[in-house]
KEVEXKOL-900379 format. One record per residue (C-alpha): residue in three letters; y negated, z, x negated. Coordinates in steps of 0.001 Angstrom, whole numbers, plus 524288, in hexadecimal, padded with zeros to 5 digits. Layout:
N
AlaYZX
...
// end
This chain:
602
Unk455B5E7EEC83D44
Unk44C5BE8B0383A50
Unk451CFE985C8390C
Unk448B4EA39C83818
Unk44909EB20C837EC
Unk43EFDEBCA783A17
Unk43FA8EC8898328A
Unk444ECED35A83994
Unk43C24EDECC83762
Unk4427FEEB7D835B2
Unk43EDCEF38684135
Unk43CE3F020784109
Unk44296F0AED84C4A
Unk4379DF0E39857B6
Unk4378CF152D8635D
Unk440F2F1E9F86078
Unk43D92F2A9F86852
Unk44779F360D866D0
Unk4475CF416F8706E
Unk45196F4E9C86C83
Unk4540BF5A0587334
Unk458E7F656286AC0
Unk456FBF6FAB87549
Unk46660F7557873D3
Unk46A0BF7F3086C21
Unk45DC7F8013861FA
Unk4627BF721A85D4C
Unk45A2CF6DD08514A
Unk459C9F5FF3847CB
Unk45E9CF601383B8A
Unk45B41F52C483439
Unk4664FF4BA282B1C
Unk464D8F4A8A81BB0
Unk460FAF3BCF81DB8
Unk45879F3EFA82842
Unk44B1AF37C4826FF
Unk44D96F3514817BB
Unk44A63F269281458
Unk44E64F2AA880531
Unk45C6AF2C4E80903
Unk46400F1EBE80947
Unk46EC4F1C8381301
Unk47B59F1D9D80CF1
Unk486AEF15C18111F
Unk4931DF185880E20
Unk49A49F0CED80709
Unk4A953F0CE6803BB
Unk4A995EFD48801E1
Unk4AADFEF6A77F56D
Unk49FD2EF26E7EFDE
Unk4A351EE5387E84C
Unk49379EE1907E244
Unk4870CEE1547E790
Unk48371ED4667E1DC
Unk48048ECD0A7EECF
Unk4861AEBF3D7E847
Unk4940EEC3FE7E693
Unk495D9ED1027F06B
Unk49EBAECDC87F9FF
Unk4A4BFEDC117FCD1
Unk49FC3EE15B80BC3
Unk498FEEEE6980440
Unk49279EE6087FA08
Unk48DCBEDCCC802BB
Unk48772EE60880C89
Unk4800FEED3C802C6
Unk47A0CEE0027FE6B
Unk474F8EDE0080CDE
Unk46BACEE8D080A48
Unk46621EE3977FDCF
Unk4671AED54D7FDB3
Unk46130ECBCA8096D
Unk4639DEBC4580C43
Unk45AC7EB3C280ED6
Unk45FB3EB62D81DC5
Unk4653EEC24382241
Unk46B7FEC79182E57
Unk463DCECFCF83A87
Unk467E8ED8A184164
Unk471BEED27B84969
Unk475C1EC8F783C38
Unk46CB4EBE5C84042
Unk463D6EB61C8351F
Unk4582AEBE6883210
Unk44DB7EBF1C8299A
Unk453A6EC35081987
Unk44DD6EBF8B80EDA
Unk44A27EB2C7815A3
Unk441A2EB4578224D
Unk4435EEA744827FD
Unk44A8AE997D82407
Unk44A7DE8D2C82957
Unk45551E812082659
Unk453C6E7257826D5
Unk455C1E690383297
Unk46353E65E3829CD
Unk46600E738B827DE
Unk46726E721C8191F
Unk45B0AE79E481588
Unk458B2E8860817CF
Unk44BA7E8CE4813AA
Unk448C1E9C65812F6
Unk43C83EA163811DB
Unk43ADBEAF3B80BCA
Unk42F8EEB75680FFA
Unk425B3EBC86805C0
Unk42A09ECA7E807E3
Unk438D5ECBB6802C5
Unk43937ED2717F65C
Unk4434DED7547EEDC
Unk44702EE6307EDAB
Unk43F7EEE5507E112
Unk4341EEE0EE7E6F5
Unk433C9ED3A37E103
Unk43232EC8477EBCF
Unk43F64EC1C67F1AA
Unk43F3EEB2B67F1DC
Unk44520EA5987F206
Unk449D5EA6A77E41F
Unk45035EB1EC7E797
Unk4575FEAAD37F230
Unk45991E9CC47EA14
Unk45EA9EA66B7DECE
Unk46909EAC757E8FB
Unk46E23E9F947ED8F
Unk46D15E96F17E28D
Unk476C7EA3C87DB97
Unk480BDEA23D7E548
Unk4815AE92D57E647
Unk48139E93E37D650
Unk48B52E9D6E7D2BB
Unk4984BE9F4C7D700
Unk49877EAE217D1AA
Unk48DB8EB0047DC9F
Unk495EEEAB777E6E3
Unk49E16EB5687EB58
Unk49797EB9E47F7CE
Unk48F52EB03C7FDFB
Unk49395EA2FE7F5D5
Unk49839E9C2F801EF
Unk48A5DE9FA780787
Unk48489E945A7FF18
Unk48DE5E8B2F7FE1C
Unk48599E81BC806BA
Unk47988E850F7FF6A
Unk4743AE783A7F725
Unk46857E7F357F21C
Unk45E53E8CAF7F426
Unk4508FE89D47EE37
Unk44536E92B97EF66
Unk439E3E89467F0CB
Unk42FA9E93B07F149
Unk42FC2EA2397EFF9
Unk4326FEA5C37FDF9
Unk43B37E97258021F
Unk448A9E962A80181
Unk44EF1E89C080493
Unk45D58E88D08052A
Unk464CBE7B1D804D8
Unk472FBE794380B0B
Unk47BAAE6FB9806AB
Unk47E10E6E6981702
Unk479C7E757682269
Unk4809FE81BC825ED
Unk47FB7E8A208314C
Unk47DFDE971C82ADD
Unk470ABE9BD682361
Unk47207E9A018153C
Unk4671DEA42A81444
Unk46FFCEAFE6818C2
Unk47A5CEB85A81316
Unk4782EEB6DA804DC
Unk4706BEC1967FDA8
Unk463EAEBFBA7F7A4
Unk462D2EC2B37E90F
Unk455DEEC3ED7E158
Unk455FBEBB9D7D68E
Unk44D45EC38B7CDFE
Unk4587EECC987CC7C
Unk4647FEC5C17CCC4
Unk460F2EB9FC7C4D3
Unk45F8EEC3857B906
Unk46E51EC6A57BA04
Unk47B22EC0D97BB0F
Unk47B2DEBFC17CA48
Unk48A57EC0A57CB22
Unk48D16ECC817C310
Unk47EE6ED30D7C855
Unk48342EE1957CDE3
Unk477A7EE0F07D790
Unk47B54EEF8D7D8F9
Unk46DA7EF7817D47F
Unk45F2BEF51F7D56C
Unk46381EEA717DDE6
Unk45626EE23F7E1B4
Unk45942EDC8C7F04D
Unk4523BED8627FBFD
Unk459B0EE1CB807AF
Unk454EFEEE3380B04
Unk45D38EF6A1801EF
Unk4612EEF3CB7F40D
Unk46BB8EF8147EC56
Unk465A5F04037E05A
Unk47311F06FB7DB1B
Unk48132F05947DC5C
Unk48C98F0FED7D7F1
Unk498A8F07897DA37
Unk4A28FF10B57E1B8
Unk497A9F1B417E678
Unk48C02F145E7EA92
Unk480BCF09007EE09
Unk4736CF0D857EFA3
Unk46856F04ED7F4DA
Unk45B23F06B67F759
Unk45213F021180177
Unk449E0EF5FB7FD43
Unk43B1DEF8AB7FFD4
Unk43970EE93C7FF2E
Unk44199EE6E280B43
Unk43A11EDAE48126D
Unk44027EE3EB81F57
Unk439ACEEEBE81BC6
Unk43DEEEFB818128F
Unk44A75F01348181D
Unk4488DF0EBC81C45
Unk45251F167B81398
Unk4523AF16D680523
Unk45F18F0E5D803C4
Unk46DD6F0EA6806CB
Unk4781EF16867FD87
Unk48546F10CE7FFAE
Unk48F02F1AE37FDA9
Unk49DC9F163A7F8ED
Unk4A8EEF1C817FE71
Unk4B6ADF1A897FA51
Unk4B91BF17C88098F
Unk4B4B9F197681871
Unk4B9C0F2647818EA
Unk4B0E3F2B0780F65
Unk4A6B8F241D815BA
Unk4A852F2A5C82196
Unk4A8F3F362B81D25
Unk49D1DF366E813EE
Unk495C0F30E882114
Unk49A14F3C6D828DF
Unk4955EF460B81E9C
Unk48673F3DCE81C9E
Unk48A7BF399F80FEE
Unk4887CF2B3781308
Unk48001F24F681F17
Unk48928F1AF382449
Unk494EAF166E822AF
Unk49BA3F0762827C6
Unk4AA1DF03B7827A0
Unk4AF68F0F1282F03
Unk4BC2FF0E5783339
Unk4BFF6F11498414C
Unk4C456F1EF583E85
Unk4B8CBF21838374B
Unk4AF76F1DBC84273
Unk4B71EF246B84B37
Unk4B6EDF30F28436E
Unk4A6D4F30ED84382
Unk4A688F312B8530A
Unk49CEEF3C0E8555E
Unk4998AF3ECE8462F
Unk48E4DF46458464B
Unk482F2F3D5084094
Unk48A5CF336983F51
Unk48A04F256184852
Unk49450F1ACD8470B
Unk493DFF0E1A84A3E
Unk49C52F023484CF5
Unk49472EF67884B4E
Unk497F5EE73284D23
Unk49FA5EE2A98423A
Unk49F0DED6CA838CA
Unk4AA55ED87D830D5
Unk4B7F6ED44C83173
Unk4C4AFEDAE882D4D
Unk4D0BBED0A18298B
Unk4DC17ECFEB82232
Unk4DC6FEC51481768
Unk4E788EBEE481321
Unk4E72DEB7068054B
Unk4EC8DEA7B68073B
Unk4EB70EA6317FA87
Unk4DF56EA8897F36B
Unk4DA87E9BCA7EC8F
Unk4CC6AE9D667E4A2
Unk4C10FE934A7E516
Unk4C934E89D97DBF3
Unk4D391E88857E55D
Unk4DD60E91457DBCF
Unk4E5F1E9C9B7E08D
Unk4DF86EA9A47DE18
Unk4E51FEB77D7E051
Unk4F2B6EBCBB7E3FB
Unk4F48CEB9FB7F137
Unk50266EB9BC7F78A
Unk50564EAB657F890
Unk50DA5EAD478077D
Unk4FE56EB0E080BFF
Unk4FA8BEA1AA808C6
Unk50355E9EBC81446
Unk4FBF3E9D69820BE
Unk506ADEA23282A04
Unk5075EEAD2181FE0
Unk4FA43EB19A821C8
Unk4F9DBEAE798315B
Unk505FFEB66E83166
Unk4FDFEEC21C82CC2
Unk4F2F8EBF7A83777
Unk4FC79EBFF484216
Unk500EAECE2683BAA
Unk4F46EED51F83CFE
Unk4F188EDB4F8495D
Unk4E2E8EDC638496C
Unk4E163EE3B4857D0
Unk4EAA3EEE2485292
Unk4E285EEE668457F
Unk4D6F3EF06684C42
Unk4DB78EF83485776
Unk4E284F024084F69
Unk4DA25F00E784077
Unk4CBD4EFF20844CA
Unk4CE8AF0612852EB
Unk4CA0EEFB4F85AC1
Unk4BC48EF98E8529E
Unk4BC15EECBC851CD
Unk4C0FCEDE4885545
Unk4CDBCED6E385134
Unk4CC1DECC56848B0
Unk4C88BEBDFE84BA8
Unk4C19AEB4C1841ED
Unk4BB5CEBBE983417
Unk4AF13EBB2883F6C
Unk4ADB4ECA13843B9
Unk4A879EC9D78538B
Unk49B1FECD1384FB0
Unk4998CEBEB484CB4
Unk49CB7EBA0585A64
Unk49875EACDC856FA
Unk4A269EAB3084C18
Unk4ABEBEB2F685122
Unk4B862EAED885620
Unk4C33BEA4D085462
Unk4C0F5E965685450
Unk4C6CAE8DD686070
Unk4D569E89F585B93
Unk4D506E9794852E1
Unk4DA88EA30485826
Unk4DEA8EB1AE852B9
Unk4ED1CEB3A284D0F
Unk4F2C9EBE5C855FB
Unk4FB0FEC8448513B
Unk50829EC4DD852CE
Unk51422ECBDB84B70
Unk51E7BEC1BD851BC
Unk5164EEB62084FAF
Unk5135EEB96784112
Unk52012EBD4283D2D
Unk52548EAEF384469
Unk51C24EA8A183B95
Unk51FBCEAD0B82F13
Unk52DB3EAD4583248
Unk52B4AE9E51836DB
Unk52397E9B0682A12
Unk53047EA0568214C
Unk52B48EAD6E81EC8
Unk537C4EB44F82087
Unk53A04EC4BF8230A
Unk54193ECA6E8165C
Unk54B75ED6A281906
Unk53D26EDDEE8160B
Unk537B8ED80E82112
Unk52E2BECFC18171E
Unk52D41EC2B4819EE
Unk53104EB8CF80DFC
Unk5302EEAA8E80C91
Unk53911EA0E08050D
Unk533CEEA61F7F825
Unk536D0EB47C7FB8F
Unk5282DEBAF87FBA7
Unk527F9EC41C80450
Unk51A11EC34080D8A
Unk51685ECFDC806D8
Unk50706ED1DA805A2
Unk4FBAEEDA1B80007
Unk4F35FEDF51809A0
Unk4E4FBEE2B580411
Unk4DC11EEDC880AE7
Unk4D0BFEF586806D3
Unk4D2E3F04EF802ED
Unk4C613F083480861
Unk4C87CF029081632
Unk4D2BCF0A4D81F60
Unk4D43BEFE9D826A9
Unk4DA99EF79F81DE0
Unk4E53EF013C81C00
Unk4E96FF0272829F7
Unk4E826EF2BA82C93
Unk4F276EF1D0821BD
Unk4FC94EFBF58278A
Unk4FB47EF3EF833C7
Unk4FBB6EE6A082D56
Unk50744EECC882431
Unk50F77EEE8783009
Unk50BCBEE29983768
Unk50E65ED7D682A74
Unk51C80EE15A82949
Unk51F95EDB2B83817
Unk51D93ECCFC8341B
Unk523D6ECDC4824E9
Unk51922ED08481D28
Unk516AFEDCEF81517
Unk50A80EE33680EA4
Unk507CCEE93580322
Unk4FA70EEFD080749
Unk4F148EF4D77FE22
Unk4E192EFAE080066
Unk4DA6EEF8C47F590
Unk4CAB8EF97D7F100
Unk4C176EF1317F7EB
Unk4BDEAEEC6D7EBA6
Unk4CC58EE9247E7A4
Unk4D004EE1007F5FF
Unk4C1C6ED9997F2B7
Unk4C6C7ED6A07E461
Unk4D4C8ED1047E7D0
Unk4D0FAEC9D17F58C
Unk4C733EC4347EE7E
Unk4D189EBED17E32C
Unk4DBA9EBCBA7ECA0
Unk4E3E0EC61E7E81B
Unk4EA26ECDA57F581
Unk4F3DDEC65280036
Unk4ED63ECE0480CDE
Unk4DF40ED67380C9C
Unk4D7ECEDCD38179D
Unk4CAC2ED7778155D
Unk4BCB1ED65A81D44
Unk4AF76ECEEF81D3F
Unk4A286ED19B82525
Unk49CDDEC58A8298C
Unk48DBEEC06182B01
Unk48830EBCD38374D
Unk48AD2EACF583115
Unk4991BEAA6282EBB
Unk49661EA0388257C
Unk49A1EEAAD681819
Unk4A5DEEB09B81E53
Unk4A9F4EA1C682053
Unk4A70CE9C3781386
Unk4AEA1EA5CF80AC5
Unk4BB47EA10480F8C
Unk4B809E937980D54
Unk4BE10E8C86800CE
Unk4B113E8DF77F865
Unk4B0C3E9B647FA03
Unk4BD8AE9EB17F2FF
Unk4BAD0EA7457E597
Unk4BC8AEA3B57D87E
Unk4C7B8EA8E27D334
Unk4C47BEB4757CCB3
Unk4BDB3EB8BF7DBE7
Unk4B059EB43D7D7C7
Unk4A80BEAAEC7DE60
Unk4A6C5EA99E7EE6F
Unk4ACFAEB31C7F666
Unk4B950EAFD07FE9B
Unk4C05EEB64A80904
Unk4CDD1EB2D380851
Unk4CE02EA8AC7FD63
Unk4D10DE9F1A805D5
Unk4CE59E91488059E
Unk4CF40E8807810E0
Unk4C9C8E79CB812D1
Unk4CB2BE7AF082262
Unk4C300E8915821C8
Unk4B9D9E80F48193E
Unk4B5DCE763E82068
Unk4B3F7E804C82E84
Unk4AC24E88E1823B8
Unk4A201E7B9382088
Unk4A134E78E482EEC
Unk49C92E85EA835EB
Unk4937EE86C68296A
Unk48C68E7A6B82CB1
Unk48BC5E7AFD83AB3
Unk4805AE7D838403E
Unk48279E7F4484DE2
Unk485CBE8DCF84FC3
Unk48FE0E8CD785C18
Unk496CAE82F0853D5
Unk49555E8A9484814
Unk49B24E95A084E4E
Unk4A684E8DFE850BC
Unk4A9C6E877F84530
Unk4A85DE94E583E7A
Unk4B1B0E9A2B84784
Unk4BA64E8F29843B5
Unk4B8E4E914F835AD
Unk4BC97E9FD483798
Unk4C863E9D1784056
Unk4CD9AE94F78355C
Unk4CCA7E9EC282BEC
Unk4D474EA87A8330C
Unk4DF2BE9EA383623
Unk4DF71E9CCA826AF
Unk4E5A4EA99A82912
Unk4DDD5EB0B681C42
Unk4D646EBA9D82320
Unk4DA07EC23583102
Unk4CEC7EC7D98368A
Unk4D428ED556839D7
Unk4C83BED995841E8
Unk4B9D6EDB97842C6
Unk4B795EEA6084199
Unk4AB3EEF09B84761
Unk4A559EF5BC83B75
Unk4A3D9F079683D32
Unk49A9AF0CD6836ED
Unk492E5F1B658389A
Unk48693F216183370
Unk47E2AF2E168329D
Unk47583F2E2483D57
Unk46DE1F38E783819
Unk46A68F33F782A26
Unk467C2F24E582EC5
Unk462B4F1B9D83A8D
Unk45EBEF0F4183B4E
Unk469E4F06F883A29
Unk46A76EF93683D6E
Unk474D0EF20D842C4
Unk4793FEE52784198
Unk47B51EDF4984A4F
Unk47238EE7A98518F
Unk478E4EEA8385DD1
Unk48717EEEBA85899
Unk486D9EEC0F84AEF
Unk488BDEF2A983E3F
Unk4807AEF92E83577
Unk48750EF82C82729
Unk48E44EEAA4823CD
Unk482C3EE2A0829A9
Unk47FD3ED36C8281C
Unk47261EDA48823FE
Unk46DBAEE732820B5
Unk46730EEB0482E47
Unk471E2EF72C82C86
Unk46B6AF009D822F5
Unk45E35EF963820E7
Unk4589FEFE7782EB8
Unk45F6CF0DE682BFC
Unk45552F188082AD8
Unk45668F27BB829CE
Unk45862F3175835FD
Unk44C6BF395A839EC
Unk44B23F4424840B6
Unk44284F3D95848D8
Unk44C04F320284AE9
Unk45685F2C5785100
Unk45FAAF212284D73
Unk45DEDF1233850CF
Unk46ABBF0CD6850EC
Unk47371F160F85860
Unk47480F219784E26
Unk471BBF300385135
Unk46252F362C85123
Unk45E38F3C13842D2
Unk460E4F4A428463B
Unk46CD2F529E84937
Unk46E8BF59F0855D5
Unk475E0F66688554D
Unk481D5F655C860E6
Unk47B33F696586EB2
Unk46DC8F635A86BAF
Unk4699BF578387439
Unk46322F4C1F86F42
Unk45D01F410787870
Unk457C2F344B87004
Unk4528AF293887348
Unk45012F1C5086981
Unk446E8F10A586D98
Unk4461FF065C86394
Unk44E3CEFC2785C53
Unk45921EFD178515F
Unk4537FEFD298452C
Unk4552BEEEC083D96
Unk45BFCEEE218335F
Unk468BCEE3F28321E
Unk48146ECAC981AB2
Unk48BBDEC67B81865
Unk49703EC5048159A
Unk491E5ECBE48148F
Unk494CFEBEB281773
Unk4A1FBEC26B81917
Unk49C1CEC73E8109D
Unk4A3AEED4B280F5C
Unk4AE94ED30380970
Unk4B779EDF9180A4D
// end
């Protein structure tokens, strides 16, 4: 089986002819601060936690993203997430599948100018397999992984223990070893003078204010054309939006649906609503067990009983969530699978949705013993009342206005909440320990669903103090386990889409994580300071929170003499009564992980 890809040469904007009339009035151009200023980096404003920008342990959604721009795979993602050309430009397996071999091409260097090769690679891999502090975000990537040898400067070949269906050579960031085998890898900051192999890398980092990166002139793509990216922190969206409005920032992502709605007809400013990977679900804890098999955390033991938790599903009303929270922008819940992976997406056959259903939910507790107290708070024989902690982030409106809904909803069926919105970092810190009963919680997913999949199997459960692999609902299951092992190693991609769908539908009849819905990701810019931004995928998609870093990599300043490649406004402002006629010719400008795998973990 040969798999190959060609580099995708970045490819520069032609053709653009621009025709203006400013005939009314004495009309006349006046050009914007960023106008035509390649020194001036794009800021973006951030109001995400930012966990660490070490690529073997970030698992947080902000983190993670930034590390797109700075750090390739051996295989990345195009433009519309397929395999294409990273630090690898072509690979080639065995007739048994067992053997990947990557060949590196003589031209990737390092940010530092040195040359990028197969040690680099081997020293990645061979980390990962080899320590268990290195494991947090892409551990179950190598889990199948026998051996990575670099048997000349430019040859990688991989070994698998078996064959698996997805490429081992994608989603895991590239590390050169000249720098990171000088320190100790899982305490390394990887937060200044970072030396990467993505356009940008990151020049300094003021936890709570700022990251600033700078564009890598050793790019194998090509030099971006601005000088870097500034992200900006916020304390929230608000902020965001309203530093956007004033120019203070470039662009801005995670708008809520007020917020978009409040930009309609912004001078300067262009949103966009873009095809979403990410999911939004609410994650109940059955009972948090850590790698040794041992209890970890402080869940409420009721929420280890299934008709418990399926209780809860049939209590959330996801088309009045999304109807009335994200004001129709979006799609209800299915699978963890958002609808931009139509191949994945869906139920299995046998596996359907749990509707919502007051009556039905309150006959099944009632049935199962849970009885209504004079408080209305249903008790068992040991008198516990099903009373819960619900988990949400402070920096996400959302979150608030699910739980009023939820609040009243859980009150119908005898269950009450004691909500609280808390730090990003703070709902990372105690879902990861296990230490909440209920937590809104959300993942973006690669093109491959093979990551998402393996961090709820068994091996992916953390040690107890939270270290080691990376798991989304410390949940173990032997059943999940074995439908895990089987879409990994089939080959055949219409049966492989199957038996992942299988593996997902028996996750969410677990009943650990309810897909809530799959928002459509709102985002807005300054059309008059930047252009050039590429979407992925490229008809419909998004240009921050990528599988790649097409986004920002392809931006380039407004010109007076220039007009904007990807839907945004010209370069210039018009004074009210002037006419302007343009015309474009020519194609979008190019430019393009994980879990982020899943690999954004909120």
């Amino acid at each position: 089986m040969i798999t190959t890809s060609r580099s995708r040469l970045w490819r520069s904007l032609t053709g653009v002819a621009t025709a203006a009339l400013l005939s009314l009035a004495g009309a006349t151009v006046s050009t914007p601060a960023h106008a035509a200023d390649a020194s001036k980096p794009i800021k973006v404003a951030m109001f995400n936690d930012v966990d660490t920008f070490n690529p073997f342990t970030a698992v947080l959604l902000q983190s993670t993203g930034i590390n797109r721009y700075q750090y390739e795979a051996l295989v990345g993602y195009g433009r519309n997430s397929e395999p294409d050309a990273g630090i690898a430009d072509k690979w080639e397996t065995s007739e048994d599948g067992k053997t990947w071999t990557f060949h590196i091409p003589g031209d990737r260097k390092w940010s530092d100018g040195k040359a990028i090769t197969a040690d680099d690679v081997a020293y990645t891999y061979t980390s990962i397999i080899e320590t268990t502090a290195l494991q947090a975000a892409n551990g179950g990537l190598v889990t199948n992984i026998a051996d990575v040898k670099a048997t000349d400067p430019q040859t990688v070949v991989m070994t698998l223990k078996s064959a698996q269906a997805p490429n081992p050579g994608q989603e895991i960031p590239i590390v050169p070893k000249h720098i990171w085998d000088k320190e100790d890898a899982a305490k390394f900051a990887a937060d200044k003078d970072v030396v990467g192999s993505g356009p940008f890398t990151i020049t300094t980092f003021k936890t709570g204010q700022s990251v600033s990166l700078k564009a890598n002139p050793n790019f194998w793509r090509g030099k971006p054309k601005v000088s870097g990216i500034t992200y900006v922190a916020y304390k929230n969206s608000d902020a965001a939006v309203q530093a956007l409005k004033s120019g203070e920032v470039d662009i801005a992502d995670g708008l809520t649906p007020a917020q978009y709605d409040s930009l309609k007809g912004a001078k300067n400013i262009t949103r966009h609503a873009g095809i979403g990977r990410r999911y939004q679900a609410l994650a109940i804890n059955p009972g948090a067990i850590d790698i040794d098999g041992k209890p970890m955390g402080d869940g409420n033991p009721a929420l280890k009983d299934p008709i418990v938790r399926k209780a809860i599903f049939m209590a959330v009303d996801k088309k009045t969530l999304l109807d009335r929270v994200l004001q129709g922008l979006g799609d209800e819940g299915e699978t963890e699978v958002p609808k931009s992976y139509a191949n994945y997406f869906g139920f299995a056959d046998g596996h359907e949705a749990v509707p919502f259903d007051l009556d039905a939910a309150n006959k099944l507790l009632e049935d199962a013993g849970y009885k209504k107290g004079p408080d209305g708070i249903r008790k068992k024989e040991d008198g516990k009342p099903l009373r819960f902690r619900l988990m949400g982030r402070n920096t996400e409106p959302a979150h608030a206005q699910m739980a009023d809904f939820l609040t009243s909803w859980f009150k119908d069926i005898g269950i009450g909440l004691d909500v609280s919105m808390v730090t990003p970092d703070k709902v990372n810190e105690d879902s990861t320990l296990g230490k909440y009963d209920l937590y809104f919680t959300g993942w973006s997913l690669g093109p491959d669903p093979d990551n998402q999949l393996a961090m709820n199997t068994c091996a992916s459960r953390p040690n107890a103090d939270g270290s080691g692999n990376t798991s989304e609902n410390n949940w173990c299951s032997p059943e999940f386990d074995a439908a895990f092992k089987a879409q990994h190693a089939e080959l055949d991609e219409a049966k492989r889409q199957e038996l992942v769908k299988k593996a997902f539908s028996i996750l969410y009849d677990a009943y650990v994580s309810d897909p809530i819905w799959y928002i459509k990701p709102l985002e807005a810019y300054r059309s008059d300071h930047f252009t050039g931004f590429g979407l992925q995928p490229e008809k419909g998609g998004v240009i921050l929170n990528q599988n790649g870093y097409w986004g920002l990599y392809g931006a380039k300043p407004v010109s007076s003499d220039s007009s904007s490649d990807d839907g945004g406004l010209p370069g210039w402002v018009i004074p009210v009564g002037a006419i302007v006629v343009l015309a474009a010719i020519g194609g979008a400008v190019v430019a393009s992980r994980r879990r982020s795998t899943g690999e954004d973990r909120e």
